[in-house]
Structures are given as structure tokens and as C-alpha cells.
N, C-alpha and C positions, 0 to 999 in steps of 0.2 A: 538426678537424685541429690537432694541436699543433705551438708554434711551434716551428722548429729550432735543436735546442741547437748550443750556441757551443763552439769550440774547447777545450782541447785534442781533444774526442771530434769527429773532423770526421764526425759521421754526419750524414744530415739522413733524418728519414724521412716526410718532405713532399717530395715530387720536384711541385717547381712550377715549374720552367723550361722554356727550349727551346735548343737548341744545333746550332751553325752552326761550321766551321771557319774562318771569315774574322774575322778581330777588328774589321773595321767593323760599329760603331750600326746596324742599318737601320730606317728608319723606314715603317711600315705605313700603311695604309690610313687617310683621317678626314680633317679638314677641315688646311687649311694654318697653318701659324705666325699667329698676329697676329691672328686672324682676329676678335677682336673680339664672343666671344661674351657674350649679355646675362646670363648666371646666372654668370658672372665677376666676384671680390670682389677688386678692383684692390689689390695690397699683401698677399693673403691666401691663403697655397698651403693647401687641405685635402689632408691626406694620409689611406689608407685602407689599411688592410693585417690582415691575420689574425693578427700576432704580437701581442701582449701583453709589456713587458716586466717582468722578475723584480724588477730595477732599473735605473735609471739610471748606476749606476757600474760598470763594467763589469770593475774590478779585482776583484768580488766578485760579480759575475753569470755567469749559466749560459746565457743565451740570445744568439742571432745578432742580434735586433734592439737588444738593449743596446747593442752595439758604431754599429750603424745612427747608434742616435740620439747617440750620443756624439758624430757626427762635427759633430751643429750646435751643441752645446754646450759640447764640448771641445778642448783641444788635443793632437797628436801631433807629434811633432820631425820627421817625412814622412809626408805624404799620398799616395795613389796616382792617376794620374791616368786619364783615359780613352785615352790613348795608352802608355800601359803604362811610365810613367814614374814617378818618384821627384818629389814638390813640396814643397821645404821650406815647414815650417809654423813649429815653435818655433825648431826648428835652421836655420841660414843656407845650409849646404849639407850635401853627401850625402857621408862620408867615403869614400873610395877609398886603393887603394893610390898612384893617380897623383897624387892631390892628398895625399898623406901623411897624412892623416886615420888612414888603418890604417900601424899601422908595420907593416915589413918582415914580421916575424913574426906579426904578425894576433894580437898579442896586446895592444898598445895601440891605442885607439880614440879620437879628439880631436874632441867634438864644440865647434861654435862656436854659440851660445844668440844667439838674437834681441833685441834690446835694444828697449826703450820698448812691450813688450808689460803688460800689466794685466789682472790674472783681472777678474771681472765686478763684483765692490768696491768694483777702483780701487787695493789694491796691487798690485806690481809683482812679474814673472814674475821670477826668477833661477834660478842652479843651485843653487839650496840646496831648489826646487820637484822638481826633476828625482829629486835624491839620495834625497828624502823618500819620494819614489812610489817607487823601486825598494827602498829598506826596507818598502814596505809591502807590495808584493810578495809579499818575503821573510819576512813578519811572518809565523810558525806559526800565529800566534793570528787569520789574517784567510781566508776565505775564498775564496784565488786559484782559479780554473781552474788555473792551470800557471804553474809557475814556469821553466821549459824556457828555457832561454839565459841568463834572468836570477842562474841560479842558477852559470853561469860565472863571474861576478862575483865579484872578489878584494876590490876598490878601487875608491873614485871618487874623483880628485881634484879638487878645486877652484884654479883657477889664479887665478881671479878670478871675479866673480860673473856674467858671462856666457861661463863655458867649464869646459868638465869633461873627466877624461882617465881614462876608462874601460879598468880592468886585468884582463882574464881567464885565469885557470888556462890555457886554453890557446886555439889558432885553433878557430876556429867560422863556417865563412862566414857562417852565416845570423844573424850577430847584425845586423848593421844594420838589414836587415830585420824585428827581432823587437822589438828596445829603443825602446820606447814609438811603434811604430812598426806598418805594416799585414803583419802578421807573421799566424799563425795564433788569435794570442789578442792582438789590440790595445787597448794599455791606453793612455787619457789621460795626462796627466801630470797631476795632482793638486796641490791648495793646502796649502802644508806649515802657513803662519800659521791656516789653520783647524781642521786634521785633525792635527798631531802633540800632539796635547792629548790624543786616542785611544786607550784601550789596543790595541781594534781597531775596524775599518769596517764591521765586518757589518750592525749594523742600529742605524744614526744618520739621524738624520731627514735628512742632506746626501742621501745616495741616491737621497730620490724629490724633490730640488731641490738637483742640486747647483751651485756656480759653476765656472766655466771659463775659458778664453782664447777661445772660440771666437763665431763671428758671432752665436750666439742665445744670449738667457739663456731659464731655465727658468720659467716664470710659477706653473703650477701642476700636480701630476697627481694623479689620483681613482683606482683599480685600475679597472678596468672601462669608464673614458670616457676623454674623450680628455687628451693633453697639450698643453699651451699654452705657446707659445714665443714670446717677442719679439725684434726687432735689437737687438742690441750697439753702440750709436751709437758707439764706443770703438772695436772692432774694429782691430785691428792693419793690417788691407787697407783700409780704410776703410767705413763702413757699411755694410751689405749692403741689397740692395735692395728685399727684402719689407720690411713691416713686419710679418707674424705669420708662425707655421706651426701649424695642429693638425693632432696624430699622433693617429689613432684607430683601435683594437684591435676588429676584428670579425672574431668569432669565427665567420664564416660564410663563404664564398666568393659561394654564390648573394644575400646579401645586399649583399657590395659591388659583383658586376653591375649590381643592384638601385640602389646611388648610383650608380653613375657612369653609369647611365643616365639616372634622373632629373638628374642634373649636383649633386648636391649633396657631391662629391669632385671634386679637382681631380685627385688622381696618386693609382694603384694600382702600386706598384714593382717587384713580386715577385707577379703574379697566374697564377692557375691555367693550367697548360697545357689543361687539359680547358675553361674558356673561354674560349679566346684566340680561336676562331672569332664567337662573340657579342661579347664587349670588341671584338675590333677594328674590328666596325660601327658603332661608337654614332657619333652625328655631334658632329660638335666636338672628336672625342679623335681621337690619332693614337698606335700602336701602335710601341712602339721595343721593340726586339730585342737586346740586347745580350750577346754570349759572354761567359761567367763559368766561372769555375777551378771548375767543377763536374761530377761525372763520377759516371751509374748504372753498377752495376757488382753484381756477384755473385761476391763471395769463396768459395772451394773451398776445404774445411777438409782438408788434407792429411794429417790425423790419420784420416780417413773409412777404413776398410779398401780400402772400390771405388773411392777418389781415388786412391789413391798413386802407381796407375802414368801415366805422364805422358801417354801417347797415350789414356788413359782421360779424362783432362780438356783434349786438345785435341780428342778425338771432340765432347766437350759443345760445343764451342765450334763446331765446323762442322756442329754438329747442329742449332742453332738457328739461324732464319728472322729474319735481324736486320733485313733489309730489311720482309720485313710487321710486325715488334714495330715498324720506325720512324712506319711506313703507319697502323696500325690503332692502336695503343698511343698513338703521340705523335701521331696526326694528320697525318703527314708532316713534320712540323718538328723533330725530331731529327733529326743523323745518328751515324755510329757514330764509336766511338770504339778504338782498339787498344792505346795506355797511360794512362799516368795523368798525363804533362803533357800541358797543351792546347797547341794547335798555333799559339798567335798568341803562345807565349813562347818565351822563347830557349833554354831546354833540349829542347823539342817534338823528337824523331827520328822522321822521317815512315816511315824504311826497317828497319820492325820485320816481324814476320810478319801478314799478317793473312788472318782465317778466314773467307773464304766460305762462305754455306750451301750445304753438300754434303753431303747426309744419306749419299750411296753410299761417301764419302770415310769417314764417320765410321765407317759400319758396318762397314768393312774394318780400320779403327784399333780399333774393337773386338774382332773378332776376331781380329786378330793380338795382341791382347792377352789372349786364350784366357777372352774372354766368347762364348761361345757360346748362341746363340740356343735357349730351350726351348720343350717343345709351347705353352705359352700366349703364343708371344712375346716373354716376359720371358727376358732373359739370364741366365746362368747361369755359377761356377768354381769347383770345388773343393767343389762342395755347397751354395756360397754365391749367393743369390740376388742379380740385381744393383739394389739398389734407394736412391733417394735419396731426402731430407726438404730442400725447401726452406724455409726460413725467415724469415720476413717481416714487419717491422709490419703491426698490423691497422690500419685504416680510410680507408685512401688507394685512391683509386681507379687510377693509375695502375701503381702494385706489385701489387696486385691480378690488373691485364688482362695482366700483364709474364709473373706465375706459372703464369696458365692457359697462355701463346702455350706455356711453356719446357717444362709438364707435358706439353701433347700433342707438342711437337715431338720430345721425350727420348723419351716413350712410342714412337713411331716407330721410332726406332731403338733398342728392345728395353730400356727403360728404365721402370722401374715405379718415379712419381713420386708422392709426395704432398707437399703446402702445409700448413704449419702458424704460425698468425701469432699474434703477441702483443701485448699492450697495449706501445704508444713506454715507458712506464718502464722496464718489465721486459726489451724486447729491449734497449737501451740503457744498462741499469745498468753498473754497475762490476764488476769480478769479487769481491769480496766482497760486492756486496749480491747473487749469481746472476746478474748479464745473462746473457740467453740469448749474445749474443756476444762474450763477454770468457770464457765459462765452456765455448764449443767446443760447445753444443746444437743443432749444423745439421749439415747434409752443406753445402749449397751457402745463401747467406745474401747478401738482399736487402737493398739501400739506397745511400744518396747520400755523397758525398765533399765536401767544401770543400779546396780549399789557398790557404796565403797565395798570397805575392807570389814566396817563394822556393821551387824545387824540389825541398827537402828534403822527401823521403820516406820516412828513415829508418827512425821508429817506427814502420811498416807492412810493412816486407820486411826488414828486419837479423832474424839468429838470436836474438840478444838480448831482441829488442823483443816474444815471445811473450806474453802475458798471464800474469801481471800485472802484466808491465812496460813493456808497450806495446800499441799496436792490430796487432800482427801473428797476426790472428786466425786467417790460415791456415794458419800454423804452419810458411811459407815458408822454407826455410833454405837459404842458395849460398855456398860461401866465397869467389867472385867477387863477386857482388853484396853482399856486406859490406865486402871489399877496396874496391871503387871509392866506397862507402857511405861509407866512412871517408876517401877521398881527394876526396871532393866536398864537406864538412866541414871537411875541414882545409885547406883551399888557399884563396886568395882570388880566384886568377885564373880567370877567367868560362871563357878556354878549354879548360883543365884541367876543371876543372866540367861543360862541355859535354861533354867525350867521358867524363867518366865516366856520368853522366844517360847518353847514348846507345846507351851500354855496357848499362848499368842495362836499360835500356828493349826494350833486344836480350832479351836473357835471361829475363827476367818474361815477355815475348811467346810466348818459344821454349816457358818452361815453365810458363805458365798456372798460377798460383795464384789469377786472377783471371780474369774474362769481363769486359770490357767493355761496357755495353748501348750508351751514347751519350755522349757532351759535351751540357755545358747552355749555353743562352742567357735571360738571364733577360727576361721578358716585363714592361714599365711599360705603362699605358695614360694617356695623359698629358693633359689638356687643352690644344687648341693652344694657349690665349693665354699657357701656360708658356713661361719663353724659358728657353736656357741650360741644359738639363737635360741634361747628360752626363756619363750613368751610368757608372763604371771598372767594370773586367773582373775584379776580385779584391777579397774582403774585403766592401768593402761600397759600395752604388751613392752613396754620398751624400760625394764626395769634394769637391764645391766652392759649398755652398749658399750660399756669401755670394754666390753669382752670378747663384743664380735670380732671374728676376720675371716679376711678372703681370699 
């Protein structure tokens, strides 16, 4: 199973979570905290996960676990917390319009830099760190994911060497959330005294050991074994309280079952929903559940001749048996989902439409859309047969069981389905290298969501945002939902915001460019003698490891 890539492409097409509408942790089944188990290496978290990272540096990485491990080795000017908060790290606080940080205009930004912080050296963190990392960004010559916000950026001034006064072309709510921060593509802040000597960072040996602000430094990593991390006895919070962590990339699922039943892992962070039933017996581990900005879903490419008409793709939608896809599919541990913010954030509008399976309902929404049922069953208009290609990565077992439930259940109501899946490169590429989904080669097209911290859902439903200029692969277009697009963008205030998102989320519902299958909760299985381990709900679970111990 390949690891899932990292923003700006929030696909994932390893669907390995579970999802719950409550934003409370829960914690499963296994022996209690503390518990004092004997294959416990007091000081020493093993970690165990399926991702492999590309690198270490994440300004120049393509994978979701870059970002993971970045959080024990580097710094970001906010952290996200497990209360769906904001935790200054470099920066002292979180700019607002109330605290004046955003001027009136949302067009200066003043942040205030943390003093007597020191990369991992021993020289000293300033805004001239800050400045460095967002030219390199911007550097043509480096290998960004995305430059999306950063590329607003007029001006950064320096007022003194712990504060900077950041000038963009225009308002952009979502830049707080993005500038060096848990945005959709979170980027460190980087050592300008080591790295502006660079013409670019693509491939310098700092990558696979880089230095940072953060509670671990990098000891060693090998491709294929694990990485080895130490405390930062410096640390800005003061020590953290492991003294090691190895990250180890196993490339198998049944093999980390396989450790963390023998005990020779202590934490599985992001483990398979298909063994969450086995993980959550082992004795000594206790199972934590936590909801994550993750959402399965099936885009409807509206370019389809038999999509276009709208009661044609909400027929799809009460056609399919979302309650047994939850049952049989997920195990029971999904539930559904009806847009695309999760319910435990502040944009979430619970009072959208949503589509019960009612197959009698759909087949009447087909035929009043003048598909008529032929001798074989299969619908029929105009001469034209009614038939869909769903499209899916191959090798994941849960897209898989997802395809068959949607094949027979379409089938049913007079729908002639076929599955056609492809290798994660190719359904994923770019639209100049062909992705199957940048390049419009589905009717209906299976896979996973990530969103940051912020609501902005732009480059997925704006007219605009069509490929190749965006992931609006369904070829969605409303000049409402552009309107409000553009006004939850440009505004800073949260209420304003809210009812545009609400707005948003009304109308995508009304006019299904998308199915929703569920929300995700991501599954850890944890050794109890871990204390302290709470996992945030967005971005990535590893938001406060100076505070694990064991």
C-alpha cells in the first residue's frame, strides 16, 4: 500500500481510518495507563507505520508522513492542538483582527517571533530564519508541493530581529493558517546560516538529517529502516521527556499487527481499519480513535453525458446503501458524511440535504429524468444506454469492497456499472503527466480527502479551479458558490466565513458533484505505559511530542 501523498493533492488512496462525528479521543479496549508493562524500554517510544518518507524536509517532499515527522524535529510558528486550537510554537501568538496582528484590511500581518529559541547547533532562531524559508518556497529552482498563499506575498519586513510584518497583494483568510503553519502543505521553518549557501534544496544531504527548533534532533536515517531520533536537551519548553523515538516504515499492514503483538512497537498511529478488530485485542495496547479532517467520497465528473442532469446524480446518491457500505465496508466504525467540513469544526452546517437509501425514491428521480428502464434492466435515453465507469486505485481493500456494494446497488436501479482501477501513480498524476483524475477518465472516481486547519475549499468547487488549474475534477460550476468562494477568502471575520461555508455546503448537497461515503477517525494503537499522547484532529497527529513518555 503506498504511503499517502501530501498536499497540495489532498488525495489519499489508502483509506485507513475510522470516523465518528464527536471530536472526542476515545479510547478502546487494552489494559489501563501506567500499567507497567515488562517489554516497555522506559525513555524509548518505537513507532511503526506503513509510510516511508521521500524526505525529511518537507518544503521539498511529496509525502503526508514528511510533514508527520517534521513535527518532532522542527519548528512551525502554530501548532494545532487536540482541542482544535491554535499553540504558538515559533511565533508568541496567533494574529487576529482583535488583537491587531491582521490589519483592518487583511492585507498586513504582524507576527511576534519567540526569543531565546536555537536550531539544534546552538545558533539562534530570528526573522531573518523565517524570511529565508519563505524565499525558498518561492525559489523556482526548489521543489515546493505548493506555493498557494505563499505566493500572496508582496513583502516581509523586518522591524527587528524577533518580528516580521508580512504584505500581501491582497486579503486571503486562510493565510494564517498556511504561513509556516498547519495549513494544507505545512512547512518548517528552515536555517537560513546553513541552507542560503544553496542554489536549491532538493537533494542536500540536510534532508535526510536535517537541524531544527524542535524537541528532537535527527540522529540517523537508512531508506528502508528506521529513523532515529534523540531529545533536544535545549528545547525551547524545556526537555522533552523521552529520551529516543524510532520511526520505522513497514511496508506491510499484517506485519505491524504482527509487532505490536509481539510488543516489539510501542505506537501504530494511522493503522488499518480492516484490523482495527485484531489491534484492538492485543493486551497492554489500548486503541484511541480520534476524528480527522478526512472524508471518502466519489466525485461525479459532470462532463459524463448521463451525469449532467442533477436528479441523475442525486438518484446515485439515494441509490446507494450507505448504511451497509458503513456495516460491511467499514466494520461498523464509519459513519456518513453529507459535505466536506467535518462536524467538530466551526464551519461544519449540519442542515444540508441528506440522501437516505431509497432505491423507489431514486428510480422515480430517474425516470422523471426520461431514463427509462429497457428489456435488460439497463436504462435507456435518446438511443443512449445508461452506463457508468467507476474509477479507483488499485490495491486497497477497502475501495475495493466500496465499488462492488456502489456496482450492485446502481445495478438495481437500472444502472450498468463497471470498476476500472489503476496503479496510485497514474490515477494520481498531474494532468500533464495523464492522471486518470486531473485528465477527466471516470464517470464517478473513488478516493480520500485531507483538509488543513482551514475551510478553504476553493480549488475543488470554484469554476476556475477545473484542471489544470485546480483539483475541481468534477467540473463543478455555480456562480453562487464562486460568489460566496470569493467572500470566505477575502474576509477575515469568522462570521461572515461561517455563512458563506454554510451557503457553500447548502448547494454542493442540493447539487451533488460529490457523494459523500463517510468522515474518518484515525485509528493509533498505543502501548498503555505511553502517557500524554493526544493525537489533533487535522494535519497531523504528532502535535505535542515534547510531552510524550514511557
Amino acid at each position: 500500500m503506498p504511503p499517502p501523498s501530501k498536499p497540495p493533492f489532498r488525495w489519499i488512496a489508502c483509506l485507513l481510518a475510522l470516523a465518528f462525528v464527536s471530536a472526542c479521543t476515545r479510547v478502546g479496549s487494552g489494559g489501563g495507563p501506567g500499567s507497567g508493562n515488562p517489554w516497555t524500554h522506559h525513555g524509548l517510544l518505537r513507532i511503526v507505520n506503513i509510510s516511508e518518507p521521500d524526505t525529511l524536509n518537507p518544503v521539498v517532499g511529496n509525502f503526508q508522513i514528511d510533514s508527520d515527522l517534521a513535527m518532532l524535529w522542527g519548528g512551525f510558528l502554530f501548532d494545532w492542538n487536540d482541542e482544535n486550537e491554535f499553540v504558538p510554537d515559533l511565533a508568541t501568538d496567533v494574529p487576529t483582527l482583535e488583537n491587531h496582528g491582521i490589519a483592518a484590511d487583511g492585507k498586513t500581518i504582524t507576527y511576534h517571533l519567540r526569543r531565546g529559541v536555537t536550531w539544534h547547533d546552538g545558533a539562534p532562531f530570528t526573522a531573518d530564519d523565517v524570511i529565508f524559508t519563505w524565499h525558498a518556497v518561492m525559489n523556482k529552482r526548489n521543489n515546493v508541493p505548493s506555493t498557494v498563499g505563499y505566493d500572496l506575498v508582496t513583502a516581509i519586513d523586518e522591524p527587528d530581529s524577533h518580528t516580521i510584518v508580512v504584505h500581501l497583494k491582497s486579503s486571503w483568510a486562510p493565510f494564517v493558517a498556511t504561513f509556516f503553519s498547519q495549513s494544507s502543505t505545512p512547512f518548517p521553518v528552515l536555517p537560513k546560516h546553513l541552507l542560503a549557501k544553496y542554489d536549491n534544496i532538493n537533494q542536500i544531504a540536510f534532508n535526510s538529517q536535517p537541524v531544527g527548533t524542535g524537541p528532537f534532533i535527527v540522529d540517523r536515517w537508512q531508506r528502508g529502516s528506521k529513523i532515529v531520533f534523540h531529545a533536544n536537551s535545549h528545547y525551547w519548553r524545556g526537555p522533552p521527556k523521552l529520551k529516543e523515538i524510532w520511526y520505522t516504515p513497514i511496508p506491510s499492514d499484517s506485519t505491524i499487527v504482527t509487532l505490536l503483538q509481539s510488543h516489539e512497537a510501542d505506537l501504530e498511529y494511522y493503522a488499518s481499519v480492516n484490523d482495527y478488530r485484531e489491534l484492538s485485542h492485543i493486551p497492554g495496547t489500548r486503541a484511541v480513535l480520534t476524528p480527522f479532517t478526512q472524508y471518502g467520497l466519489y466525485a461525479l465528473n459532470l462532463k459524463s453525458p448521463v451525469l449532467q442532469q442533477v436528479d441523475v446524480r442525486r438518484a446515485l446518491w439515494y441509490g446507494l446503501d450507505s448504511k451497509r457500505i458503513l456495516a460491511d465496508v467499514t466494520h461498523g466504525l464509519y459513519l456518513p458524511g453529507y459535505t466536506d467540513q467535518p462536524s467538530f469544526l466551526w464551519a461544519y452546517n449540519p442542515n444540508v440535504t441528506h440522501y437516505p437509501y431509497d432505491p423507489a425514491k431514486a428510480r422515480a428521480l430517474l425516470d422523471g429524468a426520461g431514463w427509462k428502464l429497457g428489456p435488460d434492466g439497463i436504462r435507456e435515453k435518446n438511443g443512449v444506454r445508461m452506463q457508468l465507469v467507476i474509477a479507483d486505485s488499485s490495491g486497497n481493500s477497502t475501495s475495493s469492497a466500496l465499488d462492488l456494494v456502489a456496482q450492485r446497488d446502481w445495478r438495481d436501479i437500472g444502472i450498468d456499472v463497471s470498476i476500472k482501477t489503476y496503479v496510485t501513480s497514474l490515477y494520481f498524476a498531474s494532468y500533464g503527466a495523464g492522471g486518470i483524475l486531473q485528465t477527466g477518465k471516470f464517470d464517478v472516481a473513488g478516493f480520500s480527502w485531507i483538509n488543513g486547519v482551514d475551510p478553504d475549499d476553493s480549488t475543488q468547487l470554484m469554476c476556475d479551479q477545473a484542471p489544470p488549474n485546480g483539483q475541481n475534477i468534477m467540473h463543478f460550476c455555480n456562480a453562487e458558490v464562486d460568489a460566496q468562494e470569493r467572500l470566505a477568502l477575502s474576509n477575515n471575520d469568522r462570521a461572515v466565513r461561517k455563512r458563506a461555508y454554510d451557503r457553500i455546503q447548502a448547494i454542493t448537497a442540493d447539487r451533488v458533484p460529490v457523494i459523500f461515503n463517510w468522515y474518518v477517525d484515525r485509528i493509533a494503537i498505543v502501548n498503555t505505559d505511553l502517557k500524554n499522547y493526544r493525537p489533533a484532529h487535522a494535519v497531523t497527529s504528532f502535535w505535542n511530542p515534547w510531552e510524550w513518555d514511557i
